[in-house]
TORVODO-150918 format. One record per residue (C-alpha): x, y, z; residue in three letters. Coordinates in Angstrom, 2 decimals, padded with zeros to 5 digits. Example, Ala and Ser with C-alpha at 12.3 -4.5 7.8 and 13.67 -1.06 7.14 Angstrom:
BEGIN
> east	north	up	nugu
> 012.30	-004.50	007.80	ALA
> 013.67	-001.06	007.14	SER
This chain:
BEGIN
> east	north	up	nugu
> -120.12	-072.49	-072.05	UNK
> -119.34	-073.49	-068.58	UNK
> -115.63	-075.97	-068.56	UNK
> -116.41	-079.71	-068.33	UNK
> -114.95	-081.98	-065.86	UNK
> -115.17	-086.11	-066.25	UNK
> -115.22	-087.60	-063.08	UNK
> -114.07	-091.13	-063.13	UNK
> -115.28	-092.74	-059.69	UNK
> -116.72	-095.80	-058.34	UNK
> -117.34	-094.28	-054.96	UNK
> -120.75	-092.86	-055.32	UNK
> -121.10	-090.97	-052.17	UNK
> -117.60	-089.18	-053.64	UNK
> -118.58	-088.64	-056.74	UNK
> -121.77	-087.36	-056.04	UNK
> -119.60	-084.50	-053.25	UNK
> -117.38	-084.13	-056.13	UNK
> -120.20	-083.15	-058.60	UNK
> -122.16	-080.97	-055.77	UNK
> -118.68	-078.80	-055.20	UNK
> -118.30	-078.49	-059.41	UNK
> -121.75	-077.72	-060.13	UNK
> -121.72	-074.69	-057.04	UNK
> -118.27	-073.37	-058.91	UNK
> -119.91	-073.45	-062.28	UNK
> -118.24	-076.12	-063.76	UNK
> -120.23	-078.65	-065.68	UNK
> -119.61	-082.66	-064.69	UNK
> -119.89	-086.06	-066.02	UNK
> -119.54	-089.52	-064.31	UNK
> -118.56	-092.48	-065.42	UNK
> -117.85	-095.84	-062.79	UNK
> -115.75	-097.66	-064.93	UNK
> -112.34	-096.59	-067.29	UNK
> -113.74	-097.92	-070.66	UNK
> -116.74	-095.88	-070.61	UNK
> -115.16	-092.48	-069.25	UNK
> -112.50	-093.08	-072.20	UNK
> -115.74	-093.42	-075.15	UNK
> -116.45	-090.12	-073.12	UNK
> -113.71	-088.49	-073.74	UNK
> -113.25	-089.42	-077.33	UNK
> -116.52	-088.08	-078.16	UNK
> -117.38	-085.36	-076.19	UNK
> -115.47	-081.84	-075.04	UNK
> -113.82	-082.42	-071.75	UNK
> -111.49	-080.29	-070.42	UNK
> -110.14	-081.92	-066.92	UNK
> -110.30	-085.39	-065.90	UNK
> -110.77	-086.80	-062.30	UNK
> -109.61	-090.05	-062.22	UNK
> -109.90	-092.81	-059.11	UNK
> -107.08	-095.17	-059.10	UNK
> -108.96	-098.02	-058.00	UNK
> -111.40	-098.87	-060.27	UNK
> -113.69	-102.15	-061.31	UNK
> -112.84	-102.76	-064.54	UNK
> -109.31	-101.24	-064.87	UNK
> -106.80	-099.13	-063.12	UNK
> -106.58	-095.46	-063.01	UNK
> -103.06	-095.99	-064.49	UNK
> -104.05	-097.63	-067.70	UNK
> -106.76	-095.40	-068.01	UNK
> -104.25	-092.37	-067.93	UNK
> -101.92	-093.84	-070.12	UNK
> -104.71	-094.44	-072.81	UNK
> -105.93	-091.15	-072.75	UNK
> -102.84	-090.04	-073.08	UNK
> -102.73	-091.89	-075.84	UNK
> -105.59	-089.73	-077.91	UNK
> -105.48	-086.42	-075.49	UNK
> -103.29	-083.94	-073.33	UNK
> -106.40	-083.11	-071.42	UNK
> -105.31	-082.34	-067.54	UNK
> -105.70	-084.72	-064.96	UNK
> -105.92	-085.30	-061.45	UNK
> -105.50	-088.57	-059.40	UNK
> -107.58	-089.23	-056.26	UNK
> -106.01	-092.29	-054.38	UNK
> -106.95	-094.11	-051.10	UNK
> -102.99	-095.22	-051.31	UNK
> -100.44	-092.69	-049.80	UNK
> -096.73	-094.57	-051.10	UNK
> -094.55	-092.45	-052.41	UNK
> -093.89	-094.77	-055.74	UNK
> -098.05	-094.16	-056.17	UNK
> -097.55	-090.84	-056.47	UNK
> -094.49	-091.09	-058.89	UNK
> -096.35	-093.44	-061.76	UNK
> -098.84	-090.89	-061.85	UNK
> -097.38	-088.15	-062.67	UNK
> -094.97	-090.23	-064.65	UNK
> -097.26	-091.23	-066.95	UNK
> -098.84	-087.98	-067.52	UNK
> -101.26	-087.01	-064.53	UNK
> -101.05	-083.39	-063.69	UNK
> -101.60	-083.55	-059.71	UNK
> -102.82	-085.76	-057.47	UNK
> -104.98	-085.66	-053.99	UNK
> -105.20	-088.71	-051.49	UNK
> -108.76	-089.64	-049.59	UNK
> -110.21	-088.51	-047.80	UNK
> -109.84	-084.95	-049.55	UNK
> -111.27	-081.58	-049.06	UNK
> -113.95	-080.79	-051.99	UNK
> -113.12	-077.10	-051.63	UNK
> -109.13	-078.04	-052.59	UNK
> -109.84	-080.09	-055.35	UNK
> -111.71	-077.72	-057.05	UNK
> -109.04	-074.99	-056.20	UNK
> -105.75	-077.17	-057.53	UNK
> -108.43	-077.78	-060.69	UNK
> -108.43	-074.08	-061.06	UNK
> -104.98	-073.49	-060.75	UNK
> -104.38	-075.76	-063.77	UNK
> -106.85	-075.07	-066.04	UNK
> -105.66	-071.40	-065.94	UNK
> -101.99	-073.08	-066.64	UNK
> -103.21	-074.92	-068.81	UNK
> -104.84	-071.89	-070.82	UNK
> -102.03	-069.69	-070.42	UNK
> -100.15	-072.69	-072.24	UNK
> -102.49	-073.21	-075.04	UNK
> -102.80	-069.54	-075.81	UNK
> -099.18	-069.08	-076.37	UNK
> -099.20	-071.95	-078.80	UNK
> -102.27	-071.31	-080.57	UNK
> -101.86	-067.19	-080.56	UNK
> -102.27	-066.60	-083.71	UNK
> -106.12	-067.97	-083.59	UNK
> -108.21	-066.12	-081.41	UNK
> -111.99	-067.59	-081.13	UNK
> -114.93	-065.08	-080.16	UNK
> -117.92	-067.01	-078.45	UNK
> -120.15	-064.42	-078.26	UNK
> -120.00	-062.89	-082.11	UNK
> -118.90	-066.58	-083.44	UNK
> -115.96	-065.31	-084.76	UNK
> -112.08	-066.35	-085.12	UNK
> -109.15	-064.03	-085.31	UNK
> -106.27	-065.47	-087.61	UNK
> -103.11	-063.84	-087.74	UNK
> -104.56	-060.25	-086.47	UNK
> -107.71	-061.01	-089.27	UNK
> -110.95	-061.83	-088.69	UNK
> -111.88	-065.38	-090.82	UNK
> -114.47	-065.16	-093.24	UNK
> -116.43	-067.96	-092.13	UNK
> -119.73	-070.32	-092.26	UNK
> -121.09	-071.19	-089.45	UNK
> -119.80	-075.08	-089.53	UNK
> -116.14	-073.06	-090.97	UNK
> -116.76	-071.95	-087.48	UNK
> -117.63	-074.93	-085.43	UNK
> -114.82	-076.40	-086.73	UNK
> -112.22	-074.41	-086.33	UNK
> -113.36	-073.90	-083.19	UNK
> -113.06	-077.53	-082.25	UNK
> -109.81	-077.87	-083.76	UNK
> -108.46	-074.92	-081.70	UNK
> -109.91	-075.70	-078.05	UNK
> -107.23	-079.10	-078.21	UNK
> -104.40	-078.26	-080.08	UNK
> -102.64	-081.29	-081.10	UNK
> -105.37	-083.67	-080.25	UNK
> -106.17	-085.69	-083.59	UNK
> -110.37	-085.82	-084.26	UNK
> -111.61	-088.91	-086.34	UNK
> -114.09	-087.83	-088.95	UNK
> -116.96	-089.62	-087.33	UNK
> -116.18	-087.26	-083.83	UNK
> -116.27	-083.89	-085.70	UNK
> -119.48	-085.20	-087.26	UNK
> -121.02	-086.11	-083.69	UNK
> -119.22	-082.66	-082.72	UNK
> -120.17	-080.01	-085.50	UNK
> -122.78	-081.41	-087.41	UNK
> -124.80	-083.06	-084.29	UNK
> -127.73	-081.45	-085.18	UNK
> -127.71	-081.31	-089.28	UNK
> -129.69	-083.36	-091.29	UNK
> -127.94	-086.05	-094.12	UNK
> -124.58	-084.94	-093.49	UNK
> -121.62	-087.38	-094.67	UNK
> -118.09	-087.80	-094.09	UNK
> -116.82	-086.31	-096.76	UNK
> -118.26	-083.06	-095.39	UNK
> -115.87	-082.70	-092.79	UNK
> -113.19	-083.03	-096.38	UNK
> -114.61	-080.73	-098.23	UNK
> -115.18	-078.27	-094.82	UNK
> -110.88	-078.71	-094.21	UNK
> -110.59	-077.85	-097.61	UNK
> -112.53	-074.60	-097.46	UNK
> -111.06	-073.79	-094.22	UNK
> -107.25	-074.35	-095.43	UNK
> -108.18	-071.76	-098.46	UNK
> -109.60	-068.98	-095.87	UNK
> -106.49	-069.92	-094.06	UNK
> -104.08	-069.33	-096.53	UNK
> -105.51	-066.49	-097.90	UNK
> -103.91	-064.72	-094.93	UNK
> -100.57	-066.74	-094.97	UNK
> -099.79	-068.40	-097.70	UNK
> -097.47	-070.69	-096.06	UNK
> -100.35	-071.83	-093.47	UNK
> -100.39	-075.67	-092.82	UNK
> -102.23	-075.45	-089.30	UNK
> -104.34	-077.97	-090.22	UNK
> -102.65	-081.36	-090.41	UNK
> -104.20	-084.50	-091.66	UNK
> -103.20	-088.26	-090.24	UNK
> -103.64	-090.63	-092.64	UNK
> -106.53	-093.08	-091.73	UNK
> -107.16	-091.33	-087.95	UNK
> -108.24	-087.93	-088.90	UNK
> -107.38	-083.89	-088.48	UNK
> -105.80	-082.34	-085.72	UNK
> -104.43	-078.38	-085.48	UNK
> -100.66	-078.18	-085.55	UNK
> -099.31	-075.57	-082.56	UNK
C-alpha cells in the first residue's frame, strides 16, 4: 500500500503541482482547503505525512499543527509564503518536522518528504521491534514468534502498530478494521483487545503493549 500524504492547501494551482509530483513518486494524496476538515481526515483515515499551508481560510497552519499534535506524531511539513525567522521557529516549535517557503521546487519537497519518512521509520522500528508486520502473508512477528491470528486479530494489530502511541477511539478502529463487515458493534473492538492481549501474552507473560485510555480508546505502548 502506497504511503499517504494530506495536503492541506488553499492554493489550488499548488496543490494540484503538489499532488501531480506525489502521485509520479508513488505516493498516494489527499486535499483538504480548510484545517477542520484535513484534521476529521486525519482522525479517521491512515495518513502518514502532512503538508500543511500556513495561511489558511478558516484557521492557521499553527493551530492546526498544534491540534494534531494533540491526537498524532504524524510528520509534518510547513509551506509558507512568509520568510521571518520567528515563522520558522513556531513551527518547528510546536512540532512541525521541516519547513519550505513559496515558491518551492516540487522535486525538493518530495525529496525532504523522503528523507523523513525513512527517519521516521527507522524511529518507529526501533521502538516497536519486537512486532514485525508481514503485508504480503498477513502476518505479525511478536517477540521472534509468529501471532496466531484472525484476520481482524490482524487488522488490528496492524493498525495499532503503524502509529505507535497514537490513541484510536473505538468508533475509528471500527471505520478502520471492520469498514467492510456487516452488524459489527463496539464492543467488538473489546472483545478483539481481549483476544489479542491473550495471543500476546502467551509469548510474554508480562506483555501490556496494548494500553487502554479510559473513555478515548486503545493505543500500542512503545
Amino acid at each position: 500500500m502506497p504511503q499517504h500524504i494530506l495536503i492541506v492547501e488553499d492554493e489550488l494551482a499548488i496543490a494540484e503541482t503538489l499532488i501531480y509530483a506525489f502521485n509520479e513518486a508513488g505516493f498516494a494524496t489527499s486535499h483538504h482547503v480548510l484545517g477542520r476538515d484535513a484534521i476529521v481526515k486525519l482522525s479517521n483515515s491512515q495518513i502518514d505525512f502532512v503538508i500543511l499551508d500556513v495561511g489558511l481560510p478558516d484557521m492557521t497552519g499553527f493551530d492546526v499543527c498544534k491540534k494534531i499534535r494533540a491526537i498524532s506524531n504524524v510528520p509534518i511539513l510547513f509551506l509558507t509564503a512568509r520568510n521571518h525567522e520567528i515563522d520558522r521557529i513556531v513551527g518547528l516549535e510546536i512540532g512541525a518536522d521541516d519547513y519550505v517557503t513559496k515558491p518551492f521546487s516540487p522535486r525538493e519537497v518530495v525529496a525532504r518528504i523522503k528523507t523523513i519518512l525513512r527517519r521516521t521509520e527507522q524511529i518507529h522500528t526501533k521502538q516497536s521491534s519486537q512486532f514485525v508486520v508481514d503485508e504480503i502473508a498477513n502476518r505479525i512477528l511478536y517477540c521472534g514468534q509468529y501471532l496466531d491470528l484472525t484476520r481482524y486479530e490482524f487488522l488490528l494489530l496492524k493498525t495499532l502498530v503503524k502509529q505507535p502511541q497514537r490513541v484510536y477511539s473505538r468508533d475509528q478502529l471500527m471505520d478502520l478494521v471492520w469498514a467492510n463487515a456487516e452488524d459489527s458493534l463496539e464492543r467488538t473492538v473489546d472483545a478483539h483487545v481481549k483476544t489479542l492481549r491473550a495471543k500476546l501474552r502467551k509469548i510474554d507473560a508480562a506483555c501490556s503493549a496494548i494500553v487502554t485510555h479510559r473513555g478515548m480508546g486503545y493505543s500500542l505502548l512503545t
